[in-house]
C-alpha positions as a Markdown table, in Angstrom:
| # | Residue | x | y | z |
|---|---|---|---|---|
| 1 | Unk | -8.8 | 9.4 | -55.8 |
| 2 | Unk | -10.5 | 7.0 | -57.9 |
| 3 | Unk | -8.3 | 7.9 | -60.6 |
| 4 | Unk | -5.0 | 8.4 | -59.3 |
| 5 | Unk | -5.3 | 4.4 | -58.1 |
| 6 | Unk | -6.4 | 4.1 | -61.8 |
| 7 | Unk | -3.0 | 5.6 | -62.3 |
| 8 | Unk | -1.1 | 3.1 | -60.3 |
| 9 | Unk | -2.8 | 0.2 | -62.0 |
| 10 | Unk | -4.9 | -0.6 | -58.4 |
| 11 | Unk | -8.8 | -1.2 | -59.2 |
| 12 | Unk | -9.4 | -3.0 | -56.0 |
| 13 | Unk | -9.4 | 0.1 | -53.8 |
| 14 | Unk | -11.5 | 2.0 | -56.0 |
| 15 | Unk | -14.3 | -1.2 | -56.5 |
| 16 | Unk | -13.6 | -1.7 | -53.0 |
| 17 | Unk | -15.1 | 2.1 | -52.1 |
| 18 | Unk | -17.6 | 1.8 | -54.7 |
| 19 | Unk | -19.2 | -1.4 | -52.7 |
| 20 | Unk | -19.0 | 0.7 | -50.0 |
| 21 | Unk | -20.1 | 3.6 | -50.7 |
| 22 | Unk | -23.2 | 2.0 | -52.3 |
| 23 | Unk | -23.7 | -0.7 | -50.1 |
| 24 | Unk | -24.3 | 1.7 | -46.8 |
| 25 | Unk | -25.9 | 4.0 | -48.9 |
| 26 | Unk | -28.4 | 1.4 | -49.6 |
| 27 | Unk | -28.1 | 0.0 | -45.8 |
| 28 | Unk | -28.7 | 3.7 | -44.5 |
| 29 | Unk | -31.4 | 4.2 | -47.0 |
| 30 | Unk | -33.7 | 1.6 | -45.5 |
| 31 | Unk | -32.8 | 2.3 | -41.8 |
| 32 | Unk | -34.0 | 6.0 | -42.7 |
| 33 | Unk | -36.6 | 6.1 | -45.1 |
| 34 | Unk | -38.1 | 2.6 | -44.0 |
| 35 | Unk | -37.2 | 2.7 | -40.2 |
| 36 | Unk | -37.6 | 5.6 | -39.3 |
| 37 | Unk | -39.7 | 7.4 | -41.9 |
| 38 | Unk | -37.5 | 10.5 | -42.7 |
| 39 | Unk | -38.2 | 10.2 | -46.3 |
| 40 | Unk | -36.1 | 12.4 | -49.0 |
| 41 | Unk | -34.3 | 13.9 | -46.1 |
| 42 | Unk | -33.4 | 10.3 | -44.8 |
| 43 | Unk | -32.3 | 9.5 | -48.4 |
| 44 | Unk | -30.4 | 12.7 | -48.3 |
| 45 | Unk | -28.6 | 11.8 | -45.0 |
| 46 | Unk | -27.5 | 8.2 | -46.1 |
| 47 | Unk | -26.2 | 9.7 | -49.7 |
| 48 | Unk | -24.0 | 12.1 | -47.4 |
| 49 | Unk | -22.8 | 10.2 | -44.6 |
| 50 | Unk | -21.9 | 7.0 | -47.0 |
| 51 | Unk | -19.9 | 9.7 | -50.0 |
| 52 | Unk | -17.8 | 10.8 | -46.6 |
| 53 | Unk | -17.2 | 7.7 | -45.4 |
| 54 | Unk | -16.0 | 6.6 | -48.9 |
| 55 | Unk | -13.9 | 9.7 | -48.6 |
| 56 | Unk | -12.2 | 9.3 | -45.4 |
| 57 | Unk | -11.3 | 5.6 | -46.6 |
| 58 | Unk | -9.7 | 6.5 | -49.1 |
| 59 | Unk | -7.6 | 9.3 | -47.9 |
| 60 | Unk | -7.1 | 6.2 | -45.6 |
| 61 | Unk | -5.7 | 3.8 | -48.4 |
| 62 | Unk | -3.9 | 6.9 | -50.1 |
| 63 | Unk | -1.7 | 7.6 | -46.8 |
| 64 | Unk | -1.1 | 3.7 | -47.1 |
| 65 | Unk | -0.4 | 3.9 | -50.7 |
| 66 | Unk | 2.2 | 6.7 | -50.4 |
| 67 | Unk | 4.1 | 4.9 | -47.7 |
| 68 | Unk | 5.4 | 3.2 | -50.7 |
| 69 | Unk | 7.2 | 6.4 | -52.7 |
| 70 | Unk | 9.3 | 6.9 | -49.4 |
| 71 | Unk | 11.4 | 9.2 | -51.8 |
| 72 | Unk | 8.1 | 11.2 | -53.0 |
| 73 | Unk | 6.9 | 14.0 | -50.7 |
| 74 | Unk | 3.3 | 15.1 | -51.3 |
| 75 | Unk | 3.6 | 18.1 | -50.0 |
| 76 | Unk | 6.4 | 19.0 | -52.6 |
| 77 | Unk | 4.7 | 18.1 | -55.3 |
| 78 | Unk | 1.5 | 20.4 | -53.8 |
| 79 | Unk | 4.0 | 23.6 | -54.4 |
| 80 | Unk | 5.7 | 22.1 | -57.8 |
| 81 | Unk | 3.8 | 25.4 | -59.8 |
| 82 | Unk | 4.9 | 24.0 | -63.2 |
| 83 | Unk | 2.9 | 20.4 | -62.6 |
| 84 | Unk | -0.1 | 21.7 | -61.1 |
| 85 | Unk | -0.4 | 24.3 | -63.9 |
| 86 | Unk | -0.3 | 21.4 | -65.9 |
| 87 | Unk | -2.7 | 19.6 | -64.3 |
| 88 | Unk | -5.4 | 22.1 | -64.6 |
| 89 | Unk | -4.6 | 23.2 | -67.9 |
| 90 | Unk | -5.8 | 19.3 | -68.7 |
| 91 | Unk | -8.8 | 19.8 | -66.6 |
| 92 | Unk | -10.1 | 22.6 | -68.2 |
| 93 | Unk | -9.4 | 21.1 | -71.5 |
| 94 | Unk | -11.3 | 18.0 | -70.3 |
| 95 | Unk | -14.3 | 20.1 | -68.7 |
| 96 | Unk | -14.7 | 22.1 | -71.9 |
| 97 | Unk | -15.1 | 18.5 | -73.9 |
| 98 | Unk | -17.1 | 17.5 | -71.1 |
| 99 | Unk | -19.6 | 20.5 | -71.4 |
| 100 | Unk | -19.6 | 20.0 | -75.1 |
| 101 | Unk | -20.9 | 16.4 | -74.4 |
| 102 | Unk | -23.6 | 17.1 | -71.9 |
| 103 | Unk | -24.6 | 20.2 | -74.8 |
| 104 | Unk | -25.2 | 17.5 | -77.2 |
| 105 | Unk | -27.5 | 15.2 | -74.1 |
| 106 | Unk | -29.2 | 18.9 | -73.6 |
| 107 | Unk | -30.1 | 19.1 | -77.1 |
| 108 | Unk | -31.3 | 15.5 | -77.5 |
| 109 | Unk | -34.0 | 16.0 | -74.9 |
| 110 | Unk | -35.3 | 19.3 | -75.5 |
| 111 | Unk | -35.8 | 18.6 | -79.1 |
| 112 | Unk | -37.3 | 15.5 | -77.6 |
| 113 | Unk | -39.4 | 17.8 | -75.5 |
| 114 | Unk | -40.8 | 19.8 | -78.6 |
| 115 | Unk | -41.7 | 16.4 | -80.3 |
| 116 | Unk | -44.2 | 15.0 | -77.6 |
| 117 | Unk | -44.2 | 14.2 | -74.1 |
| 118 | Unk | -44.3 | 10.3 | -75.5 |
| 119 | Unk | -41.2 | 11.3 | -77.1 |
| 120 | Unk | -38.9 | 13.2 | -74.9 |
| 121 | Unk | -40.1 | 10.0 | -71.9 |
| 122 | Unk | -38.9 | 7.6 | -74.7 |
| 123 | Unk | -35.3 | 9.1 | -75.1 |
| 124 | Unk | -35.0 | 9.3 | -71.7 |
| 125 | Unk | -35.8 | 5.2 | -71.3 |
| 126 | Unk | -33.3 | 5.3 | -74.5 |
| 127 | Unk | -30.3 | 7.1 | -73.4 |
| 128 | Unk | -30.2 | 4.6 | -70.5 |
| 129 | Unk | -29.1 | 2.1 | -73.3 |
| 130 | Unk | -26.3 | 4.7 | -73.9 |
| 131 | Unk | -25.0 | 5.1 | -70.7 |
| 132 | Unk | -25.1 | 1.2 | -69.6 |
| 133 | Unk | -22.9 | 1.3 | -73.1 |
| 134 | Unk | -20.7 | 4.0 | -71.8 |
| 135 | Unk | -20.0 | 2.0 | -68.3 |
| 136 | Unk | -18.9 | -0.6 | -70.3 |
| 137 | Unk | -16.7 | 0.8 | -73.0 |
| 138 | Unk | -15.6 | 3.3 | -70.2 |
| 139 | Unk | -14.5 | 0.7 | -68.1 |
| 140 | Unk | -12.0 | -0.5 | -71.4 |
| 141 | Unk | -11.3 | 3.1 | -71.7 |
| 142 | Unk | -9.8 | 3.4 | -68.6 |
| 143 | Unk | -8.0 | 0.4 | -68.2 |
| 144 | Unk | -6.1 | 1.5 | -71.6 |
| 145 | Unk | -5.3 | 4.9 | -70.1 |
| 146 | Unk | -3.2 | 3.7 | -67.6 |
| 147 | Unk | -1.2 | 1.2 | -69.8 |
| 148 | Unk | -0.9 | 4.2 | -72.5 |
| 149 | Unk | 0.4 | 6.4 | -69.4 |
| 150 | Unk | 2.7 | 3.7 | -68.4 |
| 151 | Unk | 4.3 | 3.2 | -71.5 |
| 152 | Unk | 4.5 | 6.7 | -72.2 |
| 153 | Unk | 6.4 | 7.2 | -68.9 |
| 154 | Unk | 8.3 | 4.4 | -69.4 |
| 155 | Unk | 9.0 | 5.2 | -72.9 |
| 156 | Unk | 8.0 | 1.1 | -74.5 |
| 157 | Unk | 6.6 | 2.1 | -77.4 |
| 158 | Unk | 6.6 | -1.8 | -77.6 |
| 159 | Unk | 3.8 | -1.7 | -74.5 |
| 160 | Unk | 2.1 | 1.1 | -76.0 |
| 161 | Unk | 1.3 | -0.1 | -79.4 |
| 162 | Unk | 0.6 | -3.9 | -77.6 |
| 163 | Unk | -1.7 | -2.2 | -75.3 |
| 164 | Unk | -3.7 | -0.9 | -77.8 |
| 165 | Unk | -4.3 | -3.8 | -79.8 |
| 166 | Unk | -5.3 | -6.0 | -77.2 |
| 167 | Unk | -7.9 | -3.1 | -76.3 |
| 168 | Unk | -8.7 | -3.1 | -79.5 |
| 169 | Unk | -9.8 | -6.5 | -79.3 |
| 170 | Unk | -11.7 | -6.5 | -76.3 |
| 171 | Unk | -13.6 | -3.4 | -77.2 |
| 172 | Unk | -14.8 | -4.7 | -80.4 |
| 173 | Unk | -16.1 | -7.8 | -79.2 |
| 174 | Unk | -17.8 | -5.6 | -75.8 |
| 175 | Unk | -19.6 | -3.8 | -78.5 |
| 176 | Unk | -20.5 | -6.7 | -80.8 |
| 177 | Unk | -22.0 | -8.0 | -77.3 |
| 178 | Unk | -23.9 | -5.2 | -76.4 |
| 179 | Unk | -25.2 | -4.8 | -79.6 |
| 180 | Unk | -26.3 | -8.7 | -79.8 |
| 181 | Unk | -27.8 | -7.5 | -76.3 |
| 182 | Unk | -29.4 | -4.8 | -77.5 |
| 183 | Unk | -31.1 | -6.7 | -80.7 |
| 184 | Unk | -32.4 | -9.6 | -78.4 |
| 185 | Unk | -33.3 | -8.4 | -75.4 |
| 186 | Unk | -34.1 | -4.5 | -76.3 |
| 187 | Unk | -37.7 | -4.0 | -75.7 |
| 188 | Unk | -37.6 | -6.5 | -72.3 |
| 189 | Unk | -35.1 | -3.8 | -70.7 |
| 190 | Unk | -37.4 | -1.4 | -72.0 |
| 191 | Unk | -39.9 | -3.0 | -70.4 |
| 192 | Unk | -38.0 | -2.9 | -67.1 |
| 193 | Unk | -37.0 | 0.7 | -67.5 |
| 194 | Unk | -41.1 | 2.0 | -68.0 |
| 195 | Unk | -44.5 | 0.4 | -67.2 |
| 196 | Unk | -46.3 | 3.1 | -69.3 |
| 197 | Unk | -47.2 | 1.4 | -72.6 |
| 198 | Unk | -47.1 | 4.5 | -75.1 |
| 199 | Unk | -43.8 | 5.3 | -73.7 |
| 200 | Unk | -42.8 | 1.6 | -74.7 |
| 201 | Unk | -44.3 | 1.4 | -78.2 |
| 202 | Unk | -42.4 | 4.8 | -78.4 |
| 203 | Unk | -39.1 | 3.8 | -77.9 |
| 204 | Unk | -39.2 | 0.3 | -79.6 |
| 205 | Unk | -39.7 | 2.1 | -82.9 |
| 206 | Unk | -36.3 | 4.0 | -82.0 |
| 207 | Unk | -34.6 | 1.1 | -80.8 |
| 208 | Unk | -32.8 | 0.3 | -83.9 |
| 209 | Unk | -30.6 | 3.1 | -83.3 |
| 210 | Unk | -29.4 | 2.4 | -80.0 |
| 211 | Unk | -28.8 | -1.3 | -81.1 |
| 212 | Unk | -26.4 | -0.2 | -83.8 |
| 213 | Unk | -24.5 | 2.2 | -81.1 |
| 214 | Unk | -22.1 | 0.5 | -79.4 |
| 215 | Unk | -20.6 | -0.8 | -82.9 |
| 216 | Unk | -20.6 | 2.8 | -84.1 |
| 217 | Unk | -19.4 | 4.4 | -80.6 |
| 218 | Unk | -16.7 | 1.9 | -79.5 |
| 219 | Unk | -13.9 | 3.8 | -81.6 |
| 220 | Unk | -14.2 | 7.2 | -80.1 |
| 221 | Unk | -14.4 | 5.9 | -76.4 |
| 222 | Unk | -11.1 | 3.6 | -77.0 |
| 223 | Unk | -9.5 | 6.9 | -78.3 |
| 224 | Unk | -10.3 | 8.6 | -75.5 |
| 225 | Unk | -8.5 | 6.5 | -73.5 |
| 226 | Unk | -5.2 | 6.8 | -75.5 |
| 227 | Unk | -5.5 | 10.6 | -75.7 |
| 228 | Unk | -6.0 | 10.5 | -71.9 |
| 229 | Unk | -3.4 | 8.4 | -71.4 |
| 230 | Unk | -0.9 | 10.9 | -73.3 |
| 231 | Unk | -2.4 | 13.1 | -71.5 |
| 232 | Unk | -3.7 | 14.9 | -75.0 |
| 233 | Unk | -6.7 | 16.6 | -73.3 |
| 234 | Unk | -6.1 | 19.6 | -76.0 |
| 235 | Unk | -6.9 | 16.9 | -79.0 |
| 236 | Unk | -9.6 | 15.6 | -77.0 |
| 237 | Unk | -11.0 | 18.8 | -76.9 |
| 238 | Unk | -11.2 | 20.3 | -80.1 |
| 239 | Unk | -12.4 | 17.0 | -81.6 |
| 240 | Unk | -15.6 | 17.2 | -79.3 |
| 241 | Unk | -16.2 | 20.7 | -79.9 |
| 242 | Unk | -15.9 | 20.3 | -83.9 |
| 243 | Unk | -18.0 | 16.8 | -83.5 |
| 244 | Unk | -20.6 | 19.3 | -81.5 |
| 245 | Unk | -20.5 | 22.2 | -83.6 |
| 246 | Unk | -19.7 | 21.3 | -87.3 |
| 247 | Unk | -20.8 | 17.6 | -86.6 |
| 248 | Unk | -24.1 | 16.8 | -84.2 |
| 249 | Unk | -25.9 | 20.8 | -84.2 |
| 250 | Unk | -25.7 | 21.4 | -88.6 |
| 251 | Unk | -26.9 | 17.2 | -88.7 |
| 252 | Unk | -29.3 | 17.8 | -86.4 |
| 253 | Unk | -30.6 | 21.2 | -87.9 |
| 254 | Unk | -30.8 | 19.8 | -91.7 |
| 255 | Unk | -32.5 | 16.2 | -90.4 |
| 256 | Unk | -35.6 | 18.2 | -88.5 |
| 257 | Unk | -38.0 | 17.0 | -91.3 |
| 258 | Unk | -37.0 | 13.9 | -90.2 |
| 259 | Unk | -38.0 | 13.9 | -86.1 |
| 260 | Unk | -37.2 | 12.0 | -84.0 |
| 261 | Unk | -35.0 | 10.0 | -86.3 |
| 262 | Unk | -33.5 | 13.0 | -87.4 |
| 263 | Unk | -31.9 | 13.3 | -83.7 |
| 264 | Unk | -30.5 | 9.6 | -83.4 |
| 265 | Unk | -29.6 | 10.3 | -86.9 |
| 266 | Unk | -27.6 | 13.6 | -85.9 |
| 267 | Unk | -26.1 | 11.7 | -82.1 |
| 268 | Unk | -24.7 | 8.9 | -84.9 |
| 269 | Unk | -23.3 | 11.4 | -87.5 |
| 270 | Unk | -21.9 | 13.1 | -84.0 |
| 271 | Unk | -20.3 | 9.5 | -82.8 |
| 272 | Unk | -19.1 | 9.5 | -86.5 |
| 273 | Unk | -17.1 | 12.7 | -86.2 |
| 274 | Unk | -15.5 | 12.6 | -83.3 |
| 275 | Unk | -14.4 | 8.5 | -84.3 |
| 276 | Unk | -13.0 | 10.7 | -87.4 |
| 277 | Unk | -11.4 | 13.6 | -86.1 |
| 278 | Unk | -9.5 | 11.5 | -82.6 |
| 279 | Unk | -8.6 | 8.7 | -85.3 |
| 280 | Unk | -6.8 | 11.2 | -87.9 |
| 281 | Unk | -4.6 | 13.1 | -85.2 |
| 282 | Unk | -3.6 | 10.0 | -83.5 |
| 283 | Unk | -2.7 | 8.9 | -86.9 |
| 284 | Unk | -1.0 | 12.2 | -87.4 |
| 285 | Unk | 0.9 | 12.1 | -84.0 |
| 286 | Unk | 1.9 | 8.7 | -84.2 |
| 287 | Unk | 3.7 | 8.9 | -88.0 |
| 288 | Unk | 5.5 | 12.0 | -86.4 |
| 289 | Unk | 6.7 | 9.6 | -83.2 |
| 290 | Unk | 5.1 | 12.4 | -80.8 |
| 291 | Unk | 3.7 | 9.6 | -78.4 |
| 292 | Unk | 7.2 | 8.1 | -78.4 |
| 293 | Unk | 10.1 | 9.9 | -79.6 |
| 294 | Unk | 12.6 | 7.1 | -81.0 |
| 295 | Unk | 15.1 | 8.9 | -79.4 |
| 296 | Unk | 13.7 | 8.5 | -76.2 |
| 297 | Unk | 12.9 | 4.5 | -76.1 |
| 298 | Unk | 14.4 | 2.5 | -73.1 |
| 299 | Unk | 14.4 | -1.1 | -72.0 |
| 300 | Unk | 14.7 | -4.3 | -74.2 |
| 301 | Unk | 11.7 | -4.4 | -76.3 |
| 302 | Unk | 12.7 | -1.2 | -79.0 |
| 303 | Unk | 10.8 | -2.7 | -81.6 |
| 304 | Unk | 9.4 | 0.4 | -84.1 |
């Protein structure tokens, strides 16, 4: 649901069931665990009742949404055979990248693992960094694939190329703030992240390499969202898997002398390749008009 209101250029309902869903969550959590002393089941309970009550809202706002498409029957589309093979023809694309990804994540902690227990602890603290990176550039990432989707649909190749500038823009100058983030404050989020002091001697010598991240990784998630938004899941795919396979696992594998280093190394040479691969076929698809077909541009704005 979250990203069909994506789709329809609404992020209030979807903040709107986040604060929800965490906010009774957290509510729940202290009536249960604190009040009445039910403990992981409590916390189990209040993860469950606020994820369905975040669900049942929003089939609540969806109904409400849809009262707006008088002319668009849900349950046509629900027997339309030639868009829901579509549909999961992209999502199995997209879970393929997906598993590719998480092999890469596997691979980063159980080398960690065979370094040292100091070691695999510190990555963990570390990848942190990377995923308060990927909320961020994520967030860009999908506010681009719904302006790519609409000027697809709409055919604006005038929107389309506009939108990606101004993304452009704004995810450049994210990163350059994480990265500032990163370099100043580092070791005191470490610090928040672990009280054990080997683990944060540990990961302050790796720091470096998570500080230099965001301006390295900022490319491939701002693809992403274009390919999403053109619905190029296929692309998206077989970048990830040759990043994964002839990119990250060979760096990683010829870096071992190396450690530790070796692996940050390898997840940069990785961030690298896939920046590469996404860049060149966009390049490729765009000189051959496949995001736009000339032929196919309506409205006013027709500029090239």
């Amino acid at each position: 649901m979250v990203g069909w209101f994506l789709g329809l250029h609404n992020t209030k309902v979807p903040l709107l069931l986040l604060i929800i869903t965490n906010g009774l969550n957290i509510l729940l959590d202290i009536i249960f665990v604190l009040g009445f002393g039910w403990n992981v089941e409590g916390a189990a309970l209040a993860s469950i009742i606020s994820e369905y009550v975040s669900l049942f809202l929003g089939i609540i706002f969806v109904l409400r949404e849809m009262k707006k498409y008088p002319a668009h029957s849900p349950i046509k589309a629900i027997f339309d055979t030639a868009a829901m093979f579509h549909m999961f023809s992209i999502n199995r694309d997209i879970f393929i990248r997906t598993m590719a990804l998480q092999l890469v994540f596997f691979m980063i902690a159980a080398q960690g693992a065979r370094l040292g227990n100091d070691i695999l602890a510190a990555n963990s603290v570390l990848l942190n960094f990377l995923f308060l990176i990927a909320n961020g550039l994520d967030g860009l990432a999908q506010a681009i694939e719904a302006l790519v989707g609409k000027a697809i649909g709409a055919k604006d190749r005038y929107s389309f190329k506009a939108s990606i500038v101004i993304a452009s823009g704004w995810s450049l100058l994210m990163s350059l703030a994480y990265l500032l983030l990163f370099f100043l404050a580092g070791d005191y989020i470490i610090g928040l992240l672990t009280n054990i002091e080997t683990v944060k001697a540990t990961a302050s010598i790796y720091l470096p390499w998570l500080v230099f991240l965001p301006i390295n990784g900022v490319w491939s998630y701002l693809l992403d969202g274009i390919f999403i938004g053109a619905t190029r899941a296929k692309e998206m795919r077989d970048s990830m898997l040759l990043a994964t396979f002839a990119g990250f696992i060979p760096a990683w594998w010829f870096l071992q002398p190396m450690g530790n280093h070796g692996i940050w190394l390898a997840f940069h040479l990785f961030m690298i390749g896939r920046t590469i691969v996404l860049g060149v076929l966009f390049w490729r698809i765009q000189k051959n008009d496949d995001f736009i077909s000339p032929a196919e541009i309506t409205g006013s704005r027709q500029q090239p």
